[in-house]
C-alpha positions as CSV (number, residue, x, y, z in Angstrom):
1,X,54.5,-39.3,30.2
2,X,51.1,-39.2,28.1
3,X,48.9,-36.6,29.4
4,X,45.2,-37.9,29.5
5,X,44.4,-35.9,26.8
6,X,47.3,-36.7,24.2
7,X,46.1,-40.6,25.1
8,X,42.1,-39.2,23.9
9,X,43.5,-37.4,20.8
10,X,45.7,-40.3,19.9
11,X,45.0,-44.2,18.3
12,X,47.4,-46.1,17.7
13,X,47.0,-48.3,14.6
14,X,50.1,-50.6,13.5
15,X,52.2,-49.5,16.0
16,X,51.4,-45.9,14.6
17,X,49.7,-43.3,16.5
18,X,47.0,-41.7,14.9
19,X,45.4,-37.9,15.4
20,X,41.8,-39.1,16.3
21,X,39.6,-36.6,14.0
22,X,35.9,-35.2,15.0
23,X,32.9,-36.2,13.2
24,X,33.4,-32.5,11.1
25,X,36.2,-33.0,10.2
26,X,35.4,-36.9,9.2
27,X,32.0,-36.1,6.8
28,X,34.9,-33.5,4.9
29,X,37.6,-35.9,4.6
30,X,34.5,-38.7,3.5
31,X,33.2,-36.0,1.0
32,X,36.3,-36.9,-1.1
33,X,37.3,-39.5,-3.7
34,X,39.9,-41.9,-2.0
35,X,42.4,-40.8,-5.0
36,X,42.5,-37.3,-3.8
37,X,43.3,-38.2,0.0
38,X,46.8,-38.3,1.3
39,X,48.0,-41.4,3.1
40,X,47.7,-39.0,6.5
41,X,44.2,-38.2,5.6
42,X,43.4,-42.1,5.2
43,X,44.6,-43.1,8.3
44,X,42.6,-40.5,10.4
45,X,39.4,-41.6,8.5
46,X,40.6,-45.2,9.7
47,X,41.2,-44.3,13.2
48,X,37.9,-42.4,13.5
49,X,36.1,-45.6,11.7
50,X,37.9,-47.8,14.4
51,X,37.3,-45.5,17.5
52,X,33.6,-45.4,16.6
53,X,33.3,-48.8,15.8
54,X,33.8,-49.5,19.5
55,X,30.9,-47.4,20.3
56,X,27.7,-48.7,21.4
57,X,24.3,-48.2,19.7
58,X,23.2,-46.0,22.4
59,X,26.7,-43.8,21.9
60,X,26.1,-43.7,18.6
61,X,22.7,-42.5,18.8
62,X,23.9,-39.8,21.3
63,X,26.7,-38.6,19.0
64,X,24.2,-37.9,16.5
65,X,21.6,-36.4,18.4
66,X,24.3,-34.0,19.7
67,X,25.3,-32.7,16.3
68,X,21.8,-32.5,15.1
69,X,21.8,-30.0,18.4
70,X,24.6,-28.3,17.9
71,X,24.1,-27.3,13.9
72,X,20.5,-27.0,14.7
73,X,19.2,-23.3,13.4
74,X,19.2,-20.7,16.6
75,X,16.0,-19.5,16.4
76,X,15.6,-15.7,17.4
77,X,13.1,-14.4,19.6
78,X,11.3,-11.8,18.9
79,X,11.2,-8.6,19.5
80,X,9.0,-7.3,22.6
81,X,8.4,-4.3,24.5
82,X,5.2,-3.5,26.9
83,X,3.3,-0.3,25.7
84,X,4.1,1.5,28.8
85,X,7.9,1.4,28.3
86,X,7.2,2.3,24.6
87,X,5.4,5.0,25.7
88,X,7.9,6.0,28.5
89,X,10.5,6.2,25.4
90,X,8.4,8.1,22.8
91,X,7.7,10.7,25.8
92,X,11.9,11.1,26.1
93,X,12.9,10.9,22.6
94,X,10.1,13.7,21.2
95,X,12.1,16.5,22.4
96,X,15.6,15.0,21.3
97,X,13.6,14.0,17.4
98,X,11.3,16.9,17.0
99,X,13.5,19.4,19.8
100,X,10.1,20.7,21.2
101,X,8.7,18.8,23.8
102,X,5.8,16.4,23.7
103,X,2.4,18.3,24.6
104,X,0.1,15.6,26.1
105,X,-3.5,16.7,24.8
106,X,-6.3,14.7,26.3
107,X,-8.6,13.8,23.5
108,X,-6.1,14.8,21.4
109,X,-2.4,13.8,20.5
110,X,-3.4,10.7,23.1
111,X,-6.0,9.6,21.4
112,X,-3.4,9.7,18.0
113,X,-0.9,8.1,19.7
114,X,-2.4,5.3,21.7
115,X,-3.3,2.7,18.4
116,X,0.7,3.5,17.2
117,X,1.9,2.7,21.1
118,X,-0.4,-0.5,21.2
119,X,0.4,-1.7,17.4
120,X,4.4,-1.1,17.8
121,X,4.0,-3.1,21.2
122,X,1.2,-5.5,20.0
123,X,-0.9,-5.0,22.4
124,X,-4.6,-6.1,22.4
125,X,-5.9,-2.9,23.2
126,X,-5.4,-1.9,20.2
127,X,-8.1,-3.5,18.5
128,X,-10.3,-1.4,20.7
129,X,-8.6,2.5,20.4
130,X,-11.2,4.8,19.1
131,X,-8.6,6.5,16.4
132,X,-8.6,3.1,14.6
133,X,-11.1,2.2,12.0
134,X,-12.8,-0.2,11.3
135,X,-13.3,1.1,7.6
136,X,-10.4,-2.1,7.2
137,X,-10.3,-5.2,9.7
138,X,-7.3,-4.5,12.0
139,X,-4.5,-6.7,11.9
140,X,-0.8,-6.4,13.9
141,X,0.3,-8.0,10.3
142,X,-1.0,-5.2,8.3
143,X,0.5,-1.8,7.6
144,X,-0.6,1.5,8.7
145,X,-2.4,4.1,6.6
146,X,-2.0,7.4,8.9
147,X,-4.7,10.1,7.7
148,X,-5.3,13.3,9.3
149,X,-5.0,17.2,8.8
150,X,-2.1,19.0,8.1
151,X,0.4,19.5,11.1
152,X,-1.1,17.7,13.4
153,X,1.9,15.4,14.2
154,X,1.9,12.5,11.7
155,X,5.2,13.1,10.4
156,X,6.9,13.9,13.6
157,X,5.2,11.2,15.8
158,X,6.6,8.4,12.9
159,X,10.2,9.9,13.3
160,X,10.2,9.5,16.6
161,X,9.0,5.9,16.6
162,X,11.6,5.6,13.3
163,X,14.4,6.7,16.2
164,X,13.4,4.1,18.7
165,X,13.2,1.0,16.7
166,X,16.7,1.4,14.3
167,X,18.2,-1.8,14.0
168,X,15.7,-3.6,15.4
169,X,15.1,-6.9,13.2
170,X,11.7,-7.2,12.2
171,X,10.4,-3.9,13.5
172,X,12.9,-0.9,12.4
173,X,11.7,0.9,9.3
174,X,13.1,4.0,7.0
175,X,11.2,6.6,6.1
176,X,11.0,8.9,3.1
177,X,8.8,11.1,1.3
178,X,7.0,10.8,-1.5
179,X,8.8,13.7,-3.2
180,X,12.2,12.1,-2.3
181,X,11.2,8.7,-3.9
182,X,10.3,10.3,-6.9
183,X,13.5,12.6,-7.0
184,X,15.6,9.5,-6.2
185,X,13.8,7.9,-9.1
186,X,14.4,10.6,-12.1
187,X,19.0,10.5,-10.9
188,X,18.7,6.8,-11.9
189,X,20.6,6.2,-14.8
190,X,21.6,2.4,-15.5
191,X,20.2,-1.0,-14.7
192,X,22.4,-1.3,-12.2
193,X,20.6,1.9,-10.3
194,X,17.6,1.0,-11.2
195,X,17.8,-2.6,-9.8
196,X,19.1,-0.5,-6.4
197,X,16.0,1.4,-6.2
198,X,14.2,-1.5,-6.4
199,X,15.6,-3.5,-3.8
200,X,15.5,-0.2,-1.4
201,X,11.4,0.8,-2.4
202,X,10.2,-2.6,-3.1
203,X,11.5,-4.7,0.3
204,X,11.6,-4.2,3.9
205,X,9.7,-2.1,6.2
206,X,9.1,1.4,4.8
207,X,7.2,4.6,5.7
208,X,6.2,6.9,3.2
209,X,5.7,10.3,4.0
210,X,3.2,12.9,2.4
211,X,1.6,10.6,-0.2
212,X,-0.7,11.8,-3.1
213,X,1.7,15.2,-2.7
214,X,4.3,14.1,-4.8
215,X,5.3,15.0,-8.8
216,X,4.9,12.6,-11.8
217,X,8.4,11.2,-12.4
218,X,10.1,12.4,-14.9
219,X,13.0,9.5,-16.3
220,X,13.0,8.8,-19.6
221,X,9.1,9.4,-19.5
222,X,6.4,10.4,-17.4
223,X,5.7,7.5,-14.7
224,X,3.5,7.0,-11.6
225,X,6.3,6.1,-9.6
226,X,4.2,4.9,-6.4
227,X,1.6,3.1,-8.6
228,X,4.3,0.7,-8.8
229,X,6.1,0.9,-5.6
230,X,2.7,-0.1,-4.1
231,X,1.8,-2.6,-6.7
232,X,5.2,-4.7,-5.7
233,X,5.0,-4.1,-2.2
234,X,1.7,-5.2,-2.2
235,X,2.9,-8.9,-4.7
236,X,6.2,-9.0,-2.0
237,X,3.9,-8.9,0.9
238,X,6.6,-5.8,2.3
239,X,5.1,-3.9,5.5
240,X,4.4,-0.5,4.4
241,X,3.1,2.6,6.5
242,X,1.8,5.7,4.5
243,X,1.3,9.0,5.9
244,X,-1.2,11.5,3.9
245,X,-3.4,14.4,4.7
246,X,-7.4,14.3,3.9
247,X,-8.4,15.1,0.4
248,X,-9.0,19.1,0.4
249,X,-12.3,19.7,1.0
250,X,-13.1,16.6,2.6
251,X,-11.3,17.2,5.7
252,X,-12.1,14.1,8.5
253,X,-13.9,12.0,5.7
254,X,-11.6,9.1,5.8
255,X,-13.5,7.5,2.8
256,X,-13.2,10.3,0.9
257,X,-9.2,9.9,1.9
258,X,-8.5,6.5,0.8
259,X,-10.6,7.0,-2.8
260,X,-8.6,9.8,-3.5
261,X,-5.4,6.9,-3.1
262,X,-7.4,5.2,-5.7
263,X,-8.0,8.5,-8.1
264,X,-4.0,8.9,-8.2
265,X,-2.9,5.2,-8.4
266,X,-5.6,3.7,-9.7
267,X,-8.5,0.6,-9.0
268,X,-5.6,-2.4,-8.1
269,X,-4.1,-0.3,-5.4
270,X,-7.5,1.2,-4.0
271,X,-8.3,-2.2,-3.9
272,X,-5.7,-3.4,-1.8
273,X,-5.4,-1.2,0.5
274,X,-7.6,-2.5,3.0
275,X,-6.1,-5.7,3.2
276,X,-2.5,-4.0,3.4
277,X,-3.2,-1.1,5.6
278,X,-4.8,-0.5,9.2
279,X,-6.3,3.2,8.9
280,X,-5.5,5.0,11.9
281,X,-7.3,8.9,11.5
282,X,-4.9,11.5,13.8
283,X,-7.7,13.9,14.9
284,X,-7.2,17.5,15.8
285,X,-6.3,21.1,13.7
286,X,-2.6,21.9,12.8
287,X,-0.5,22.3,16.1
288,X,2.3,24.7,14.1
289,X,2.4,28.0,14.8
């Protein structure tokens, strides 16, 4: 005896029972030229034609609307994370990043910390952290420009947040240094590496370390190396963070900072950098011994 299901899969057409196809497997079959069907493939089209042709308006209507549901695009949600559980996992992942452990300074490494915990987290708060300024209109969909002495815990505070967020969609970043981009820069060799380092430097979410420190490329001729990395993040609209030290002599003049980005890459990318960058100044002296 028929099972209930054989009698759902089957139509019998002439005397002839017929597999009873989905609508997938129909719109394939109907994406062909009769000539290049086989006899079996005909028939299945005609039983699916005759099933369906049974169907009411209202069926039809709901057969539709239930494939428009099912190949409808999964939108993802986005990433989210309250500033106190970032902060919660910057405080346990310091030792394991920079193996010393985080030394809460009030005033201090707090007041550095707090714009990076409420930006990461997008939290409103931070439009009002005293660290942030206001030298370029804040924006969670700018980058950051990190500007402060030396050793006070730019580099180290970025790896750990680096650490926390791999592999997150939309929010994990790389890091390298200015003197690595360069050095990766002068071993290209062909198109084909060159079209590499583009797609690594030009997309994505990157932080550059220790800018304005690095070398004039050297590859087939002398070349400003970031002038252009920034110039095409800036055209792709890529999220960038840049860490850099004050201009010597000018130490906690943020003005003084950012111009000296200008002197070394010239007017286009001075110009752009506030409407790329949120300027976040990490106060204090150098906390290596």
């Amino acid at each position: 005896m028929e099972t209930q299901k054989a009698r759902e899969d089957l139509l019998k057409i002439d005397n002839v029972l017929i597999p009873i196809i989905g609508i997938h497997k129909y719109n394939e079959l109907k994406s062909f030229s009769s000539d290049k069907l086989t006899e079996d493939q005909k028939s299945q089209i005609a039983a699916y034609e005759s099933k369906n042709s049974e169907a009411t308006e209202e069926q039809i209507a709901f057969r539709a609307k239930y494939v428009e549901i099912v190949h409808r695009p999964k939108s993802k949600p986005k990433f989210s994370i309250t500033a106190r559980r970032l902060y919660n996992l910057f405080k346990a992942n310091f030792q394991k990043i920079c193996e010393r452990p985080f030394i809460k300074i009030e005033g201090v490494t707090i007041k550095n910390l707090e714009p990076l915990i409420y930006y990461f987290s997008r939290d409103e708060r931070f439009f009002k952290c005293e660290n942030l300024s206001r030298i370029s209109e804040p924006s969670f969909d700018k980058g950051l420009l990190i500007i402060g002495n030396y050793g006070n815990g730019k580099t180290s505070t970025m790896k750990v947040f680096e650490h926390i967020f791999k592999g997150v969609p939309g929010v994990g970043f790389r890091s390298f240094s200015a003197n690595e981009a360069v050095t990766m820069f002068e071993k290209l060799s062909s198109d084909l590496d060159r079209d590499n380092f583009e797609k690594i430097m030009w997309r994505g979410i990157i932080n550059f370390d220790d800018l304005k420190t690095e070398r004039i490329a050297s590859n087939y001729g002398k070349v400003n190396i970031f002038k252009e990395i920034l110039e095409e993040r800036y055209r792709l609209k890529s999220k960038t963070f840049l860490i850099c030290n004050f201009k010597e002599g000018y130490e906690d003049d943020l003005q003084a900072a950012i111009d000296e980005i200008g002197e070394k890459y010239g007017g286009r990318v001075w110009d752009r950098i506030y409407e790329m960058f949120n300027i976040i100044e990490f106060k204090g002296k150098s906390f290596r011994k």
